[in-house]
N, C-alpha and C positions, 0 to 999 in steps of 0.2 A: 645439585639439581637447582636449577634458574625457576625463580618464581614465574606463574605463568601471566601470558602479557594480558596486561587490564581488557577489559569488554567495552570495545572504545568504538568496535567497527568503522574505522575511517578506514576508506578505499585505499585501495594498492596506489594508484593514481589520485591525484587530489581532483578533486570536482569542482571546477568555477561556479554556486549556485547564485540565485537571482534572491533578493529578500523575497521572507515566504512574505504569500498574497492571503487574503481573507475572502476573496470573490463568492459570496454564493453560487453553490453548482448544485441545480434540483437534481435528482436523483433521477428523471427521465434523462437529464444533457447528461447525468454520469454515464448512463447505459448504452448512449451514441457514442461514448469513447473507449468503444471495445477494443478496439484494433481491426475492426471489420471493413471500416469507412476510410479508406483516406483520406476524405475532409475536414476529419477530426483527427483530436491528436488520442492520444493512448493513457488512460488515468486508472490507476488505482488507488481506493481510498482505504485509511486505516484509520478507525477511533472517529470517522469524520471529517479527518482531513487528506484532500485531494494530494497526490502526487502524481506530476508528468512523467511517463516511462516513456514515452514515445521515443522509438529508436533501438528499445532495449527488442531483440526478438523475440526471448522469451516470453514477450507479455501481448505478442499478436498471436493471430491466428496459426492455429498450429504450434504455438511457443508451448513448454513445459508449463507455464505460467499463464497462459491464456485464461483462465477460469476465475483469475482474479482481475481482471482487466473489467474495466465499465463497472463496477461497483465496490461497496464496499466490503473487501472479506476480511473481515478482522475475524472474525467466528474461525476461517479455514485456515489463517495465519496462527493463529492461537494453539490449534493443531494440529498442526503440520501437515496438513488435508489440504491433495487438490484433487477434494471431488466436488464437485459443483454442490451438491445440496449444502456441502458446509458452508459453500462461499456467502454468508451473511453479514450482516452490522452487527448480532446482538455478540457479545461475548460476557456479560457481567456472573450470570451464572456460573463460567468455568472453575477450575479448580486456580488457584495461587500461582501453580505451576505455570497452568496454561496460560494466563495474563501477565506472568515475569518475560515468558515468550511474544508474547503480542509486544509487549512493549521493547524487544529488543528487536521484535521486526519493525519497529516505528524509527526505532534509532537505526538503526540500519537503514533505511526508507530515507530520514530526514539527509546521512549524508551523503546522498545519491541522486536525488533525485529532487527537483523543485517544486516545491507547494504552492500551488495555485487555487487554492480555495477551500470550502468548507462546503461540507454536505447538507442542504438546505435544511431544518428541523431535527439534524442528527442528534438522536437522544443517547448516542453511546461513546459522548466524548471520555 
């Protein structure tokens, strides 16, 4: 029996990303980038910082993912909830468990998707 493959989450596909950015994004512009607006692009934040899904469907309207889109839901990533009341920022509360998971939805996140900023005053880096 083969050891099993490290928890690396790099895509099947390699991802050309852009250096992450530090932009301040208040949390009202986070909410314009639901996937609603085609004027804007499509963000979901984890731990406070911003990633562009724009493109991915999942994460518009209608997507499986939609309910994380326009803010940040570390609280629903953490447990594997997409129902909207989880979709929060806090998660410090949770069990160990649930924060070994948030954080592999962050590494997951970082190698997919491009950070463009940080969540103005986010207290749940």
């Amino acid at each position: 029996m083969s050891a099993p493959e490290p928890k690396n989450f790099a895509p099947k596909q390699p991802v050309a990303l852009a250096p992450p950015k530090e932009d301040p994004i208040s949390v009202e512009h986070l909410a314009k980038c639901s996937g609603a607006n085609p004027d804007y692009p499509t963000y979901v934040a984890i731990k406070g910082t911003v990633f562009d899904v724009t493109g991915n469907s999942s994460y518009a309207p209608g997507g499986a993912y939609h309910v994380f889109a326009g803010k940040d839901a570390s609280r629903a990533l953490a447990k594997s909830s997409v129902k909207e009341e989880d979709a929060l920022p806090e998660w410090s509360d949770l069990s160990e468990k649930e924060k070994g998971v948030l954080n592999d939805w962050f590494t997951f996140f970082s190698k997919r998707y491009n950070i463009v900023g940080k969540v103005t005053g986010a207290s749940n880096l």
